[in-house]
C-alpha positions as CSV (number, residue, x, y, z in Angstrom):
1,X,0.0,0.0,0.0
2,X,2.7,2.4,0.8
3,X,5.0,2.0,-2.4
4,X,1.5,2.5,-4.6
5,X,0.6,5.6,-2.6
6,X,4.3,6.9,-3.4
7,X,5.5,5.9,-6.7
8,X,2.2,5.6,-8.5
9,X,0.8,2.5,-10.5
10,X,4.0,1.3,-11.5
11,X,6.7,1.0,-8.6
12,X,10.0,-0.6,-8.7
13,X,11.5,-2.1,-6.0
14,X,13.9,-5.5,-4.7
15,X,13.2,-8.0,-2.6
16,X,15.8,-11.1,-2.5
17,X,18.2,-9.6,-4.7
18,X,15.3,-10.0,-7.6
19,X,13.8,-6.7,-9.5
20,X,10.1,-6.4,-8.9
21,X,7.5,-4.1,-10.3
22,X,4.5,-3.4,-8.5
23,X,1.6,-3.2,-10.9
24,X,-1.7,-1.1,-9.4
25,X,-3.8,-0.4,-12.0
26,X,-6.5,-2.6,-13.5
27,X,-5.6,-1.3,-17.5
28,X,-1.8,-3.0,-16.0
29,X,-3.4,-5.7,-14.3
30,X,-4.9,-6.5,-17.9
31,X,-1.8,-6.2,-19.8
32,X,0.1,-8.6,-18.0
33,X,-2.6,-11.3,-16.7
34,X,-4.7,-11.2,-20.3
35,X,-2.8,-9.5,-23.0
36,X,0.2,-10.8,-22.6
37,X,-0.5,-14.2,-20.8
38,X,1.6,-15.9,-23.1
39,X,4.5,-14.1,-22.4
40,X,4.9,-14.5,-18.7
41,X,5.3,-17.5,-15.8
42,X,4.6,-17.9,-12.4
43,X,6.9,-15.9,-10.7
44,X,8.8,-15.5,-7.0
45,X,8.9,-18.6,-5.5
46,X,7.1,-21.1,-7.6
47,X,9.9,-23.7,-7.4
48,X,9.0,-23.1,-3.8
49,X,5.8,-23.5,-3.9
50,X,5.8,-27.0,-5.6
51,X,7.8,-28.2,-2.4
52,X,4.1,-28.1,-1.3
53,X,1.6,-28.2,-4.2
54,X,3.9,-30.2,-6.7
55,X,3.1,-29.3,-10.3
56,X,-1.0,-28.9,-10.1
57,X,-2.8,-26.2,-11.3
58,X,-1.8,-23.7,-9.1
59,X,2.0,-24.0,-10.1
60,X,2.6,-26.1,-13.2
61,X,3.1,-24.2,-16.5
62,X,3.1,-24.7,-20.5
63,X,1.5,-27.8,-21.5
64,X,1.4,-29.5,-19.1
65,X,-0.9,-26.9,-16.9
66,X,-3.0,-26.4,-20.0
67,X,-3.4,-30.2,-20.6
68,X,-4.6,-30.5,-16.5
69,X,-6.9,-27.2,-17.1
70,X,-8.7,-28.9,-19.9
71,X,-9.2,-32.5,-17.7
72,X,-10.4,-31.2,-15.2
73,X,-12.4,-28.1,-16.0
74,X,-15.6,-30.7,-16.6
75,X,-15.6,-31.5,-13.2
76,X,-16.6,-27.7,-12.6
77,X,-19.5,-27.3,-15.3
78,X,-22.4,-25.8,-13.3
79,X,-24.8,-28.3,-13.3
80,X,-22.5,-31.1,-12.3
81,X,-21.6,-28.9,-9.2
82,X,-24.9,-27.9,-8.4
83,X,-26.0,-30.8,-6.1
84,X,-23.4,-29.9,-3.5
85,X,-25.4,-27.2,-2.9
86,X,-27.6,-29.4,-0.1
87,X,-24.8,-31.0,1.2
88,X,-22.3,-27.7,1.4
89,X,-25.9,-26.2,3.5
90,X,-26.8,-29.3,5.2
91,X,-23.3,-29.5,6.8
92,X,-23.2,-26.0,8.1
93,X,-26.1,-26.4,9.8
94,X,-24.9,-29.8,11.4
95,X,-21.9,-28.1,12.3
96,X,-23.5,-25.0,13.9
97,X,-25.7,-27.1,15.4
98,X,-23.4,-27.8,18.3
99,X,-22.8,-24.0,19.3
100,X,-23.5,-22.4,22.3
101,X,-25.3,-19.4,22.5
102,X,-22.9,-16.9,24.4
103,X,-19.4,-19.3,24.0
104,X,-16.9,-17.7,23.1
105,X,-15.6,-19.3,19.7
106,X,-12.5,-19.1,17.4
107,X,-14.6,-18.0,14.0
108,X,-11.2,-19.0,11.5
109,X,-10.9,-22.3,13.2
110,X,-14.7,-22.7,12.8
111,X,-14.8,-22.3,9.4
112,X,-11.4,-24.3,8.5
113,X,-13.1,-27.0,10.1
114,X,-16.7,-26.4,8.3
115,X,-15.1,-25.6,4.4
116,X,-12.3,-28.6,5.4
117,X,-15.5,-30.8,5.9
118,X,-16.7,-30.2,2.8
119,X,-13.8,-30.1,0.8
120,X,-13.4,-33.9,1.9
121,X,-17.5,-35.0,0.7
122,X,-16.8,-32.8,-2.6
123,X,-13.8,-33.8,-3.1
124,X,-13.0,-37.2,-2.1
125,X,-16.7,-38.3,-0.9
126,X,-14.6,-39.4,2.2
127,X,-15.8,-37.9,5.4
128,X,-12.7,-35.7,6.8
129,X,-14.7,-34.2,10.3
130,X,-13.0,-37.0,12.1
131,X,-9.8,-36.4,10.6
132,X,-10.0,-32.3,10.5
133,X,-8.4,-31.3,13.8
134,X,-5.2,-33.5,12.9
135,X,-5.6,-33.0,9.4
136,X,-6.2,-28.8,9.7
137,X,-3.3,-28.5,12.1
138,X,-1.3,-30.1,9.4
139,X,-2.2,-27.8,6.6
140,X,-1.5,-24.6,9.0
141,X,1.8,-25.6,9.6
142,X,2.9,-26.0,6.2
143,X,0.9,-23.0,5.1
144,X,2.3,-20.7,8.3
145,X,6.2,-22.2,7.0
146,X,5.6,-21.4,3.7
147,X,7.1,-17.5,4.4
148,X,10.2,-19.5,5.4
149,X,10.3,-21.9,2.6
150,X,10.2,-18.6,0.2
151,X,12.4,-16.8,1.8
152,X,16.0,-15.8,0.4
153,X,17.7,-17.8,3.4
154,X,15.7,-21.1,2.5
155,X,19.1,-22.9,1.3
156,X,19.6,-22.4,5.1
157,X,16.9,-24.4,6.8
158,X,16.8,-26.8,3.8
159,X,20.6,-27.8,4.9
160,X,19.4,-28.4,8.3
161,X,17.7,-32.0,9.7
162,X,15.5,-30.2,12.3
163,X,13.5,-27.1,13.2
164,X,11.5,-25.1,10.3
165,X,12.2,-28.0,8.0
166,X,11.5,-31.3,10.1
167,X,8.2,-29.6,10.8
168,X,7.3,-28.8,7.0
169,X,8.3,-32.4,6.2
170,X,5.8,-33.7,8.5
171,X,3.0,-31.6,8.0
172,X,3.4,-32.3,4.0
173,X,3.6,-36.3,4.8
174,X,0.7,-36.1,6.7
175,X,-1.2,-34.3,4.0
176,X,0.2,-36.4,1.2
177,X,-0.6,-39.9,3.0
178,X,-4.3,-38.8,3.9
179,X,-4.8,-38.2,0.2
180,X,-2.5,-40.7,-1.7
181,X,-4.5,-43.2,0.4
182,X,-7.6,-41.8,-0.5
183,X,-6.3,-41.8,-4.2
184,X,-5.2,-45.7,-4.4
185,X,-8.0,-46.7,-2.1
186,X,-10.5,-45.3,-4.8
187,X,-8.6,-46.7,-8.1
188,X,-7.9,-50.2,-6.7
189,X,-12.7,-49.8,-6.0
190,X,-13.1,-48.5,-9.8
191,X,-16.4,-46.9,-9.0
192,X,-17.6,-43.2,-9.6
193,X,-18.8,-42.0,-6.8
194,X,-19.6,-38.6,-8.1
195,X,-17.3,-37.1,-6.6
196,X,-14.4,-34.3,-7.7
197,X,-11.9,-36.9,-7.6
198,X,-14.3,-39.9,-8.8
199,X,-14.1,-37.3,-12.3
200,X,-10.5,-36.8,-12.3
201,X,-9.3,-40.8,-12.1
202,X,-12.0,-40.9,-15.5
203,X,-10.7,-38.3,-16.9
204,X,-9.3,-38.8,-20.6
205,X,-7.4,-37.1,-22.9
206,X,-8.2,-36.8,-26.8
207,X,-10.9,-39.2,-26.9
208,X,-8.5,-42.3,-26.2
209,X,-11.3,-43.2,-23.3
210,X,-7.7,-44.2,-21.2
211,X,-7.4,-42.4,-17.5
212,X,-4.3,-40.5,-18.1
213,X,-3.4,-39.2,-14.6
214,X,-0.9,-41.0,-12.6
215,X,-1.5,-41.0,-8.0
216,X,1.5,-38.4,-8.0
217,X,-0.7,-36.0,-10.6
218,X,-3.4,-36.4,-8.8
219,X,-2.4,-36.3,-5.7
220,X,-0.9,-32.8,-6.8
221,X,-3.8,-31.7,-8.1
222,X,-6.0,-32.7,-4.8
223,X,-3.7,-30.4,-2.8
224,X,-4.2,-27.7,-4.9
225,X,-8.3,-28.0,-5.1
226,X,-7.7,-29.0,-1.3
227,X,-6.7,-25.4,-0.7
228,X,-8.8,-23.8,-3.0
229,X,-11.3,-25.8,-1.4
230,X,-11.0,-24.6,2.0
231,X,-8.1,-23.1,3.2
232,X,-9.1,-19.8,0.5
233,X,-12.7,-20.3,1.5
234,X,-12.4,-20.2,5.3
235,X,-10.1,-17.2,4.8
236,X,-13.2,-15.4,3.3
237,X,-16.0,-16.4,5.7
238,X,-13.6,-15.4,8.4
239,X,-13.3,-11.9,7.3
240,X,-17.1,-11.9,6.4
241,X,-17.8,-12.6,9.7
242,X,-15.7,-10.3,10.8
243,X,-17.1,-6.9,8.7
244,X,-20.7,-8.2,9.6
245,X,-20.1,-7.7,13.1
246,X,-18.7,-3.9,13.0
247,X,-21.1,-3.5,10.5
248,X,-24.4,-4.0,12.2
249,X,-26.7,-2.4,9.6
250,X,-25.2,-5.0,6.4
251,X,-26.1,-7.5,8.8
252,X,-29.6,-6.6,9.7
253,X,-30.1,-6.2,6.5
254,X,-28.6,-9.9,5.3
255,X,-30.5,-11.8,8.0
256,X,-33.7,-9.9,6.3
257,X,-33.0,-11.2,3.3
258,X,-32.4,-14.8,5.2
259,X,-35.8,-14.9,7.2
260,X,-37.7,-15.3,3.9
261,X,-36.1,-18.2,3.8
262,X,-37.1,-19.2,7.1
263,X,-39.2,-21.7,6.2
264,X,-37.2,-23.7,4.2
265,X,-35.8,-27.2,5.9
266,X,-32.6,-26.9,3.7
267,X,-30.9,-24.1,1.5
268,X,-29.6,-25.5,-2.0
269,X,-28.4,-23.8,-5.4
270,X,-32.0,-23.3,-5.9
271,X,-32.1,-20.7,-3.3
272,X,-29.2,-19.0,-4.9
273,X,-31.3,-15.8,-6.9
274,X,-32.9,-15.0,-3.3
275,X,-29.9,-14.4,-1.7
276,X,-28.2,-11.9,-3.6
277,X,-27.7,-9.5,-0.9
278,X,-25.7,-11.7,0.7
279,X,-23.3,-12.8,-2.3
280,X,-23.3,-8.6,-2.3
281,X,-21.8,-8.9,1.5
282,X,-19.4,-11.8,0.2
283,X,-17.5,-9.8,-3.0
284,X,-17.1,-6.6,-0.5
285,X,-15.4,-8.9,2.5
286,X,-13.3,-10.1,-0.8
287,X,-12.5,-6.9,-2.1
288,X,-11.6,-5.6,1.4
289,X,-9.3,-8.8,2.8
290,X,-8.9,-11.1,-0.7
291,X,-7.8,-14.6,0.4
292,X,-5.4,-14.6,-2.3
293,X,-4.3,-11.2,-1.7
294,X,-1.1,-11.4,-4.2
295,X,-0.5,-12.9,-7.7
296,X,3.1,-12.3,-9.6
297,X,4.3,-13.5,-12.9
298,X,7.7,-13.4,-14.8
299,X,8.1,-12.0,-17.8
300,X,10.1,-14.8,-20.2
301,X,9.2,-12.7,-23.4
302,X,9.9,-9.2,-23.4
303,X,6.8,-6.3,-23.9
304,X,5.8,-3.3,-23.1
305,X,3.8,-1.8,-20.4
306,X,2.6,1.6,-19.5
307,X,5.4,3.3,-21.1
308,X,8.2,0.7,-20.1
309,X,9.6,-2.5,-21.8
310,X,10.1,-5.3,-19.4
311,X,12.5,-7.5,-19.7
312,X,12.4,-11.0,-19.3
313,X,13.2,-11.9,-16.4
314,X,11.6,-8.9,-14.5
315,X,9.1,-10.0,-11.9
316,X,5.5,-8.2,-12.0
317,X,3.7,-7.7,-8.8
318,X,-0.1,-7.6,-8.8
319,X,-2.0,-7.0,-5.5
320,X,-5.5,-7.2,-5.0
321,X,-5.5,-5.7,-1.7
322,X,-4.5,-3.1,-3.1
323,X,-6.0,-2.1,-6.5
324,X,-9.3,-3.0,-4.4
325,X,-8.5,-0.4,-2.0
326,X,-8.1,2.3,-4.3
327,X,-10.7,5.7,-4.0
328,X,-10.5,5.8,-7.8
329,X,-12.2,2.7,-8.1
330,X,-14.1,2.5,-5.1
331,X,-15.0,5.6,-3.3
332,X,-14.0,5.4,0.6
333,X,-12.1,2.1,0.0
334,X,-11.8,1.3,3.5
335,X,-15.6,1.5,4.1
336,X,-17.7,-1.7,4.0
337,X,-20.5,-1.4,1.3
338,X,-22.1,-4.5,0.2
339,X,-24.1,-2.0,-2.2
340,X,-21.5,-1.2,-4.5
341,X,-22.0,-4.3,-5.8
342,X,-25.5,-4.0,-7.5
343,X,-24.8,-4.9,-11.4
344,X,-25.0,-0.9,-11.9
345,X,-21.9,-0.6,-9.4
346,X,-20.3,-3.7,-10.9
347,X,-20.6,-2.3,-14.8
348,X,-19.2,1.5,-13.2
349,X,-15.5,0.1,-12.8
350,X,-12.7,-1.7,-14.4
351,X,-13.3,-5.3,-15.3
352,X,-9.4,-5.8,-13.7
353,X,-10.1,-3.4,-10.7
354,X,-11.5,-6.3,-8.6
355,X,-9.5,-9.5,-9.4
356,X,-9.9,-11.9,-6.3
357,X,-9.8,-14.9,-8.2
358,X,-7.3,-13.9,-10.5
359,X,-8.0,-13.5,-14.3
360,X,-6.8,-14.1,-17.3
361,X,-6.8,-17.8,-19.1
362,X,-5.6,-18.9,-15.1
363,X,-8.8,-17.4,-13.8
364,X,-9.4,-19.7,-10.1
365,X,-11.3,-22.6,-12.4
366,X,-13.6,-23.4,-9.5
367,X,-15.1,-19.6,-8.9
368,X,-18.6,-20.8,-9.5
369,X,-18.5,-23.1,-7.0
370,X,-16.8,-21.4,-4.4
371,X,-19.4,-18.4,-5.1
372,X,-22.2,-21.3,-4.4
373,X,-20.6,-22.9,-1.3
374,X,-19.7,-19.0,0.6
375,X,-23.0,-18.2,-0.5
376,X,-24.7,-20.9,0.9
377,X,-22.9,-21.1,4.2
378,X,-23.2,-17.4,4.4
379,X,-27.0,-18.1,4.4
380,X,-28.0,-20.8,5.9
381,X,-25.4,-19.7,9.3
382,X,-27.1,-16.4,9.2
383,X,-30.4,-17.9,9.4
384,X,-29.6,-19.6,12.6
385,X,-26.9,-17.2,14.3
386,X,-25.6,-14.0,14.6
387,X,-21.9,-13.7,15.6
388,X,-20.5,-10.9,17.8
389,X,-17.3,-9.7,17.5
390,X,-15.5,-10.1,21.4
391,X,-14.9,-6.3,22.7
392,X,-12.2,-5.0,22.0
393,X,-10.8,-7.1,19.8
394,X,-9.5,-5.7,16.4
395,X,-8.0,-8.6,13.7
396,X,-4.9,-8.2,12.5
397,X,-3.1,-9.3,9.2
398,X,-0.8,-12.6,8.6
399,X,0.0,-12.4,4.6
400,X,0.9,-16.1,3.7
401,X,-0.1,-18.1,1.4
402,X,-3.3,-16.7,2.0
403,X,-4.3,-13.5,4.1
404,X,-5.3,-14.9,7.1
405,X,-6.7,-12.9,10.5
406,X,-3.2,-12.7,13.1
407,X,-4.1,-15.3,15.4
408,X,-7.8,-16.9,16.8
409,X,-10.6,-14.5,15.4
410,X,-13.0,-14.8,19.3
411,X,-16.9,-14.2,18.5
412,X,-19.7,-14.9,20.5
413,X,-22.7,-16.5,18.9
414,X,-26.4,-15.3,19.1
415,X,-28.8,-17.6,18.3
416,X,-31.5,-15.9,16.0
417,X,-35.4,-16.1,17.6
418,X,-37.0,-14.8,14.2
């Protein structure tokens, strides 16, 4: 935020000896994550990052990510996703169910554990509640290391049998053995279970009608989807929660919109168009605190950019946080105004001014369903509870792999007599 309010839209700067160029205008968001899409790679860190994910979506490139993107985009087409819908509802309300009205609660563990949940019937149709505590804690360790692992002194700790590394070891064996097991479990069944995975192991690849992934792909691609599944999800229910409780009139005025649903024993996707206030309350908590707050590419074919030709090589930053916190785009940024996002607001601004799920051909490939689960869970917890914020307490940031609240997030749940 501070080198965009200085230097402008484009601002140069260093970090681990690399040349870095902070991009903060949507026309520049465009250029580099559409326009010239061809011309740049992940950038800062990505060998880094496969330590963790491998070579899934989220960090292979070329081919090989295009031939992935194309297998597994069906698994994503609208209708096929849109019977989670009862089950992404159904388990928020099981999970609620066991609050306590006045308890003090930790809303980010609450939610890791409630998206986590999910991720494991969409995903895997395996049930992960029993597994989520040991499972979750394993995830936040490698997530909370992953600073460490991308840091210019990683040759360091990698040299080292103990400490940062020992701990990312284990938390990434833990992960991989819940889902290779999962993986080989499910091949050596053959069935389709209708599941995310269930789609992936039948996937095939020019009409040869041959599964083409091997466990390794897919246990790469799991972990991605795993993340995007829950760890980016939770992130943004947290902070949701969070705005709705210092915001008392966008609240009152999204369990309004819930009571007239009151009646209904179970929310699905069919309930989606009546709840359109509160997918309104969901892209303003994204635009103030986006989950993936940072994207960067590198550019490995030289062009031009607002004046400048980058050379390959250079490393373009692109920040959502802060393009969506700027008053040229959205008047009092740091306000929280579920309104601005009626489709007159949303048709006043730059397509590339509000980029939470990236854009371009890597666009997040499972945005529709992520809009359907938040939206749902939004809903149907609203209909049952209303969550106070504990006095005095103000959230602060932790910028990882995602932008997570600093520590526990403590609310107090209401439950709602309408």
């Amino acid at each position: 935020m501070g080198l965009a309010r200085e230097y402008g839209d484009i601002a140069y700067y260093k970090s681990g000896g690399k040349e870095m160029l902070l991009l903060s205008h949507p026309d520049l968001v465009k250029e580099v994550l559409a326009n010239h899409a061809a011309d740049v790679v992940k950038g800062y860190g990505l060998e880094k990052a496969k330590k963790l994910f491998g070579e899934g979506l989220l960090t292979s490139e070329g081919t090989l990510h295009d031939r992935q993107r194309r297998l597994i985009q069906p698994a994503f087409n609208r209708v096929r996703v849109a019977p989670y819908g009862a089950l992404m509802a159904a388990t928020a309300d099981r999970m609620t169910a066991r609050w306590r009205e006045g308890e003090l609660l930790d809303a980010h563990a609450e939610m890791i554990q409630l998206t986590m949940s999910i991720a494991g019937f969409t995903l895997f149709d395996a049930d992960l509640e029993k597994e989520a505590a040991e499972i979750g804690q394993a995830f936040v360790t490698a997530t909370e290391l992953f600073d460490t692992v991308m840091s210019p002194l990683a040759w360091l700790w990698e040299m080292l049998p103990f400490g940062h590394r020992r701990r990312f070891q284990d938390a990434r064996a833990r992960l991989d053995d819940t889902i290779l097991r999962i993986i080989r479990e499910r091949r050596a069944a053959g069935t389709d279970r209708g599941d995310l995975l269930s789609r992936m192991l039948t996937s095939t690849d020019g009409g040869q009608g041959e599964a083409v992934m091997s466990d390794e792909q897919l246990r790469d691609e799991c972990m991605t989807l795993f993340l995007a599944g829950h760890e980016t999800l939770a992130t943004a229910m947290t902070w949701t929660w969070y705005l709705l409780a210092r915001n008392p009139a966008a609240a009152a005025r999204l369990h309004a919109e819930v009571d007239q649903l009151k009646d209904e024993r179970t929310l699905t996707a069919e309930h989606l168009p009546r709840l359109r206030y509160a997918e309104m309350v969901l892209a303003e908590a994204m635009r103030l605190y986006p989950p993936v707050w940072m994207l960067d590419r590198r550019v490995v074919k030289p062009f031009a950019i607002g004046g400048y030709l980058l050379p390959a090589g250079t490393i373009t930053v692109m920040c959502p946080y802060v393009v969506q916190r700027d008053e040229r785009f959205f008047p009092d940024p740091e306000s929280f105004q579920p309104e601005r996002w009626t489709a007159e607001g949303r048709s006043s601004r730059p397509r590339f001014s509000y980029f939470p799920f990236g854009a371009g051909p890597r666009q997040c490939l499972g945005e529709a369903f992520a809009w359907m689960e938040a939206t749902l869970l939004l809903g149907s917890i609203a209909r049952q509870w209303h969550l106070e914020l504990k006095p005095g307490h103000v959230a602060g940031l932790s910028p990882s792999v995602t932008l997570r609240p600093q520590g526990p997030l403590p609310m107090i749940p209401r439950r709602r007599r309408n």
